[in-house]
N, C-alpha and C positions, 0 to 999 in steps of 0.2 A: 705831431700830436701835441708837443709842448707848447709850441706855439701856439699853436689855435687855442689851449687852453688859458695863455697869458694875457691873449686878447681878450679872452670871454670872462679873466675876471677882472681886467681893466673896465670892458664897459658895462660890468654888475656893480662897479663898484660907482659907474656913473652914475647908471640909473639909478637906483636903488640906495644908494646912499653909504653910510656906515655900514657893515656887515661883516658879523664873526669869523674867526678862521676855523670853526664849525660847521658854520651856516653853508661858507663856503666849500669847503671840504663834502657833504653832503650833497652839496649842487652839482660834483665834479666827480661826485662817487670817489675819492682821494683820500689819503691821510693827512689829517693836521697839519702831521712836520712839511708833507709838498707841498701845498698852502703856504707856509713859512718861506719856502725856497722859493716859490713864485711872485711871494708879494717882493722878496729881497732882489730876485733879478728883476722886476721892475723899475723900482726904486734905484736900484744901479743904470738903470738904462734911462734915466733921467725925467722918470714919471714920477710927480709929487707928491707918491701915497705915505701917510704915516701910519701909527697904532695908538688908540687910544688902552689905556692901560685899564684897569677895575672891571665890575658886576657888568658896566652895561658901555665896555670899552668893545674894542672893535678896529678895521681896517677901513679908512677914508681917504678920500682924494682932496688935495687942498680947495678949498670952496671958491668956484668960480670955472676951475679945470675944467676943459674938456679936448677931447681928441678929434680928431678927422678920422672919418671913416676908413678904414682901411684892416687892412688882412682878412677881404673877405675873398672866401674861393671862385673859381667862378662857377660852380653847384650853388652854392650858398647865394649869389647874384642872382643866378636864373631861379631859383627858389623865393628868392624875396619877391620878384615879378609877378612870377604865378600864383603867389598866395593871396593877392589881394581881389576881393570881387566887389566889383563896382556898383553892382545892383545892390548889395544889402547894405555895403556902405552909405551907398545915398538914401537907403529907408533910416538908417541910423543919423541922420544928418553929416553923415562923416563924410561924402563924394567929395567935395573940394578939397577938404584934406587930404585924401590919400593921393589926389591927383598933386597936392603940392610935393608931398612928401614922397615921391616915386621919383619924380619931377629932380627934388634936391637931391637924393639918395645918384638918382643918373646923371647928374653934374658931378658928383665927388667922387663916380668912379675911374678907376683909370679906363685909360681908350680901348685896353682890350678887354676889359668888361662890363662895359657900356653896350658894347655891342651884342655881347651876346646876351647882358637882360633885356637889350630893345629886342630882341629876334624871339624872344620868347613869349612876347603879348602878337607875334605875326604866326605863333604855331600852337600854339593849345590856351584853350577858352574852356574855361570851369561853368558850368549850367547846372546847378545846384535843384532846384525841384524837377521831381520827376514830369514824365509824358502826360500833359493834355491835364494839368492839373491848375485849375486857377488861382490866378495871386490871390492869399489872403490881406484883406484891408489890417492892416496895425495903426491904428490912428495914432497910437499915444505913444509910439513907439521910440519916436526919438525924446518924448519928456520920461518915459524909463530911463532909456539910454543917459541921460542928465541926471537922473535920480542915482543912477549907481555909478555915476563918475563922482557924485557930487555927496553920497550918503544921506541922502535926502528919504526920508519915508514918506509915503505916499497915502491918503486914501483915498479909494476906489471902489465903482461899482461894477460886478464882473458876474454875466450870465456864465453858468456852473455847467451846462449843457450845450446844446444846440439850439437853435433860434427860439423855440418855447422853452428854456429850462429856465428854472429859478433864479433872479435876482438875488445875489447877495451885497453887502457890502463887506468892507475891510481893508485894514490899517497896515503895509507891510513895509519890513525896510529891505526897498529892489537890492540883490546882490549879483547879479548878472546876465543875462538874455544870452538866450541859444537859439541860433538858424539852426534847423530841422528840416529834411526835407521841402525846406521853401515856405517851412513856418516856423513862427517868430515864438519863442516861448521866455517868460519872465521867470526866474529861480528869483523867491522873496523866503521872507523871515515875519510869520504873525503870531504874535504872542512867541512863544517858546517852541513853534513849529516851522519846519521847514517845506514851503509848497513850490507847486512848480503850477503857472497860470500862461494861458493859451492867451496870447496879444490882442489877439483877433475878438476875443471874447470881452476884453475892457468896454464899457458904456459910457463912464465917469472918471476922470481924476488929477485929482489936485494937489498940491505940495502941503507937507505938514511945515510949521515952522519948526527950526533946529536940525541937530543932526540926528545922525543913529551910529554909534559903535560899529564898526565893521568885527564880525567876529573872527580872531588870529587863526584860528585854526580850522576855515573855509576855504574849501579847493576846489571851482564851478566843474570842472574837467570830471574830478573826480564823483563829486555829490552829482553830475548829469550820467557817470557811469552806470551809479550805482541805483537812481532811478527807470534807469532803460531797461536794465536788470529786474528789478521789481517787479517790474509793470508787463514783460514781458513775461513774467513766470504768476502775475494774477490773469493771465486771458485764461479764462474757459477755452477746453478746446471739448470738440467732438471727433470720435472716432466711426470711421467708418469704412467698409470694405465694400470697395467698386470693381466689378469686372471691364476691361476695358480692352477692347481692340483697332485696328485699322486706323481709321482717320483719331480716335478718342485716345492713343497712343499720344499723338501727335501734339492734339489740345492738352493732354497734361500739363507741360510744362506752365498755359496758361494759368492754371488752376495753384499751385504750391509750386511752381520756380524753376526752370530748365536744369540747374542741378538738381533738386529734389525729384524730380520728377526722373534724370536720370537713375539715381539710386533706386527711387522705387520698380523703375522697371527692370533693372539686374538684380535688385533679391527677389524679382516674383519669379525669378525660373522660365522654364520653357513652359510657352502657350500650351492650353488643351488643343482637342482634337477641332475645334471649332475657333481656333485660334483668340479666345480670353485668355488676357493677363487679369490673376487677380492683385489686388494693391491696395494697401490701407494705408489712408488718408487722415491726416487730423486736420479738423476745421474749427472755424471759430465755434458755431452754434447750427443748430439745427436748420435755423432759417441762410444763415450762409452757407450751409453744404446744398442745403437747395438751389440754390441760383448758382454756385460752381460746379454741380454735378449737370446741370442744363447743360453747361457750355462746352459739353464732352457732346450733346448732342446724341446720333441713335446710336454709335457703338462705344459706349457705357451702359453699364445697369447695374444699380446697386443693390446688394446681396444684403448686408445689414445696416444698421440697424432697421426693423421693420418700419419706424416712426417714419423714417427717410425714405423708405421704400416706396412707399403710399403717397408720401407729398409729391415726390418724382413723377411718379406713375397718372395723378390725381393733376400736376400742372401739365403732364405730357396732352392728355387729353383734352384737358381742356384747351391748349394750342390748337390741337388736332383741327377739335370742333367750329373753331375759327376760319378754317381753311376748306369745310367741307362745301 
């Protein structure tokens, strides 16, 4: 463990530059004082780290240092392989890059873990957007991607909606881009507010001159948590209670998710005499409980809300009539 931790803050201390034996410490979840013993057995082991002393002193590697890659395990090898996806890399303009930098990474490794990161792109491939879902277009995607390497703010013009929503414009400084289910989403900063803009949705945009402040105390990981969270807890939902047997057992799972759907059918108990499970269901809205209570097809029938009962009942027939 100590190892692996001497390594990780040798090469924090590459990347990253100058960095506290606080900073560090926190990084490692450790105490200071092991901070202190780890930068000392470095420096004994003939690694060029010093300390700067004062307010904004700290732990540095002589400028120019740098290491060969090495102490990596071979989990950490086969993990570095599989983390890279080549498809959104090259909407980010990044494809050539990773393919260089995979490329160097499997030259500096030793021979027995070369082999097994090469073995690991011939057995698992990551496919990030779901089934039967088409690529969205990102046009500006990779001038984002520039924008938040480069602190560049941006304006831009970005329908708010779906293909008829309203035109806006606006001035933002990009602070990072999130793949999502196979969409590309922009985390910016306008005015004194933090949004989150759907890629696909940009019409317009152009580079401001200068830069913009990166704010210290942004975490994309964590500001994308804590909006999924949100956003998931403003959906409206609708409740409602569907009787459901035979084949409409089965369709469930389509409808709220083969675990959901198993939970829902072990607390409804044992069937009636005429074998209905009753099960409630939250939907988004009134008009999406309608078009997912169809797809239970004839054994489903829902019991409440009346509003839903009637749409049901009101599009059943009217199919019907189609077919007479």
């Amino acid at each position: 463990m100590r190892a692996s931790r001497l390594i990780s803050v040798l090469l924090l201390l590459q990347t990253r530059g100058r960095m506290t034996a606080q900073q560090l410490a926190d990084e490692f979840e450790v105490s200071v004082r092991t901070i202190y013993r780890d930068v000392d057995e470095l420096s004994a082991s003939g690694i060029p780290v010093f300390a700067d002393r004062g307010t904004h002193g700290g732990f540095q590697l002589v400028e120019g240092y740098r290491t060969r890659l090495t102490g990596l395990t071979p989990e950490e090898a086969e993990a570095l392989f599989l983390s890279g996806y080549p498809g959104p890399a090259a909407q980010l303009g990044l494809g050539t890059v990773l393919a260089a930098a995979q490329l160097k990474v499997l030259a500096a490794l030793p021979p027995e873990l070369r082999s097994r990161a090469s073995r690991i792109r011939q057995r698992f491939h990551l496919d990030a957007p779901g089934w039967f879902q088409p690529t969205e277009a990102a046009a500006f995607l990779e001038q984002i991607a520039e924008a938040v390497w480069s602190d560049r703010s941006v304006e831009m013009s970005y329908r708010r909606e779906s293909n008829d929503g309203p035109v806006v414009q606006r001035v933002v400084d990009p602070l990072g881009v999130v793949l999502k289910a196979g969409v590309w989403y922009m985390v910016g900063r306008s005015g004194d507010q933090m949004r989150t803009y759907r890629v696909s949705r940009l019409l317009e945009l152009a580079f401001l001159p200068g830069r913009f402040e990166r704010p210290a105390e942004f975490d994309l990981a964590d500001y994308w948590d804590r909006s999924v969270a949100e956003y998931a807890g403003s959906l409206p939902s609708f409740v409602t209670t569907v009787q459901v047997r035979g084949e409409g057992l089965d369709r469930l799972a389509d409808v709220v998710g083969s675990t959901r759907a198993a939970d829902l059918i072990a607390a409804a108990g044992a069937p009636d005499e005429n074998g209905w499970l009753s099960v409630t269901v939250i939907l988004e809205d009134v008009w999406h409980a309608e078009s997912q209570i169809l797809r239970l097809g004839a054994d489903a029938r829902v019991i409440e809300p009346v509003e839903l009962r009637d749409r049901v009942a009101s599009a059943a027939r009217r199919m019907a009539a189609l077919y007479d």
